[in-house]
N, C-alpha and C positions, 0 to 999 in steps of 0.2 A: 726461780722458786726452788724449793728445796723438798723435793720427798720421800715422806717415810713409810718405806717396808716392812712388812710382819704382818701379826694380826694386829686385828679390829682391835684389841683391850690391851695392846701390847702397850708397854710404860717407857718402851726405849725411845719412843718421840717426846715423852718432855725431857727425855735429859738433852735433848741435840733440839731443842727447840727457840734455842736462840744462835741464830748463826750470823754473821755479819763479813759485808764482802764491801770494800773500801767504803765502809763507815756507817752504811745502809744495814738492816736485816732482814736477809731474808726472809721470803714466805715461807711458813711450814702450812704444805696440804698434803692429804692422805692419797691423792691420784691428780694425774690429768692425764692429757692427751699427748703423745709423741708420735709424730710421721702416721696420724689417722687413726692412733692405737690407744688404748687407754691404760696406763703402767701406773702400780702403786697397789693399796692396801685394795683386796675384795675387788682385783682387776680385771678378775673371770666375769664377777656378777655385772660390775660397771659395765667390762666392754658389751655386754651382750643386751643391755638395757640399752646402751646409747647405738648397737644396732637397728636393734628393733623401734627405736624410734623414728633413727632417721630413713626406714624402713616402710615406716607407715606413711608418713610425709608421700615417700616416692610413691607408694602403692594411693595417693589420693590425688596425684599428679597424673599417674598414666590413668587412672578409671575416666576423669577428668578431659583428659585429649586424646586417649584411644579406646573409651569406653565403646565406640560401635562398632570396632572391627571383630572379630569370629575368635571364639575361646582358643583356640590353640597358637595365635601371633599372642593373645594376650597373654597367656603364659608363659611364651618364650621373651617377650618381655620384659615379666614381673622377673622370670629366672634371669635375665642380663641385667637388669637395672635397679632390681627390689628388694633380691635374696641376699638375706644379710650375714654372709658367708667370708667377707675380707678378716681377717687375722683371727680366725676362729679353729684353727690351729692348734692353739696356744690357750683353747680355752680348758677349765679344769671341767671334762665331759660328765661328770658324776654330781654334777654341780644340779642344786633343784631350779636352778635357769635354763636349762637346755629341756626342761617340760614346759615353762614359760614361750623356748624359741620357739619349740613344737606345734603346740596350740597356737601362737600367733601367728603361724605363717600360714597355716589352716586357716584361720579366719581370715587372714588379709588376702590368699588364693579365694577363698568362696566370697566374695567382698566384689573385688574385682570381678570376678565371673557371674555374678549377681544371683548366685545361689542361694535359696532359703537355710537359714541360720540351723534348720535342725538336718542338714543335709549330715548322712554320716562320713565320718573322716574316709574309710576303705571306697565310698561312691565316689569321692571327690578328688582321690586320688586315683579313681579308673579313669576318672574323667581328664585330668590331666596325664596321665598314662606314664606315672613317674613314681619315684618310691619316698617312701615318708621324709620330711624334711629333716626327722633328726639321725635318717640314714648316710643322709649327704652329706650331713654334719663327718659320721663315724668316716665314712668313704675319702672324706676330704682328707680328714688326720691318718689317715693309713698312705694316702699320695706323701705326705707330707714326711713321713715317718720313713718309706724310701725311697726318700732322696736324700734324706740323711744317713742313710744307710750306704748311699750310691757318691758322698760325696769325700772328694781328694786331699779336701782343706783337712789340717790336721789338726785346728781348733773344733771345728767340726765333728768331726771323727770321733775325738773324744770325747764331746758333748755327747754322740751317737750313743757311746756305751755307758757313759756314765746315766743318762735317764732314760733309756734303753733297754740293751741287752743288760747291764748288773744293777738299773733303779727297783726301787722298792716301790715309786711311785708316789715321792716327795716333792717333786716339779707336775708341772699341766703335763709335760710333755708325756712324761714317768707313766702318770696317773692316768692318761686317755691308753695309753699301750697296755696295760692291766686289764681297762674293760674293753678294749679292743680283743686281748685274747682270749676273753673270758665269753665275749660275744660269738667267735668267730673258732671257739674251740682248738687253739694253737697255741702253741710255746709263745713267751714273750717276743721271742728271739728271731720268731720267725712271721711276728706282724706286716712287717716289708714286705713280705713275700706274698701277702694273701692281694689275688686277683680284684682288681673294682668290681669284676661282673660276679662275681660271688655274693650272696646273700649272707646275712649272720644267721646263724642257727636261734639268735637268744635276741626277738622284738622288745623293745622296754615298752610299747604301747600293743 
């Protein structure tokens, strides 16, 4: 199948929208899935939809056959097995789905733990003794951010600077490193560098 990149209302998928490979035509669609990932048009929102789904699944499977052991195995877990965390990376952080991620991982933690629904979010992350899930999100993309800082490949490298240290913040990558140092009160340049045990100065919730 054949897919096409841009935006949403972009015109340049009907002009390539008849392709043909030894006589057949291809498919033209806006996204799918490659190696667990979801690539193509609005691939932030997709990927992070089709985590959270299959998200909940899991979080209906361990309540299911580990619902009676003791809240703190069950969250350790929901965090190995439910936190929908795999190529989230790459997602565009500024994105109004990472309040979506936020709020459902809240309710799928008090779900699991069988806490009443008007439980506040600060209670229930005392209770799990961990920091908001759209912190882990930020923390994950700063892991991420140096090791591409740290690495030798020279396709790599270049990548590093170009959505990096000199992006404006026209890639996911670009764009999470903007509000990463806008969070965390640091030059672009020096997101690599900022500690996981450090806090952001700047909560979005």
């Amino acid at each position: 199948m054949l897919i096409c990149f841009g935006r949403s209302d972009s015109i340049s998928c009907v002009r390539v929208a008849h392709v043909e490979f030894n006589g057949s035509v291809i498919e033209l669609v806006k996204h799918d899935n490659h190696l667990g990932d979801v690539t193509g048009q609005n691939c932030s929102a997709n990927q992070i939809q089709d985590r959270l789904s299959a998200s909940d699944s899991k979080v209906n499977m361990v309540k299911c056959h580990f619902g009676h052991i003791d809240c703190d195995c069950l969250y350790q877990i929901f965090q190995t097995l439910c936190m929908p965390l795999y190529g989230s990376q790459l997602w565009v952080h500024d994105d109004a789905n990472i309040d979506t991620f936020d709020v459902t991982c809240r309710k799928a933690i008090g779900r699991l733990l069988n806490l009443p629904t008007t439980t506040h979010c600060n209670i229930l992350l005392s209770i799990c003794a961990d920091i908001p899930p759209n912190i882990q999100l930020y923390k994950r993309a700063i892991s991420f951010v140096n090791g591409l800082s740290k690495s030798t490949n020279v396709i790599i490298s270049l990548c590093y600077r170009l959505a990096v240290v000199n992006g404006s913040g026209s890639s996911s990558v670009g764009n999470s490193t903007s509000i990463l140092s806008r969070m965390w009160c640091v030059p672009r340049s020096y997101v690599c560098s900022i500690s996981k045990h450090t806090q952001p100065y700047i909560y979005t919730h």
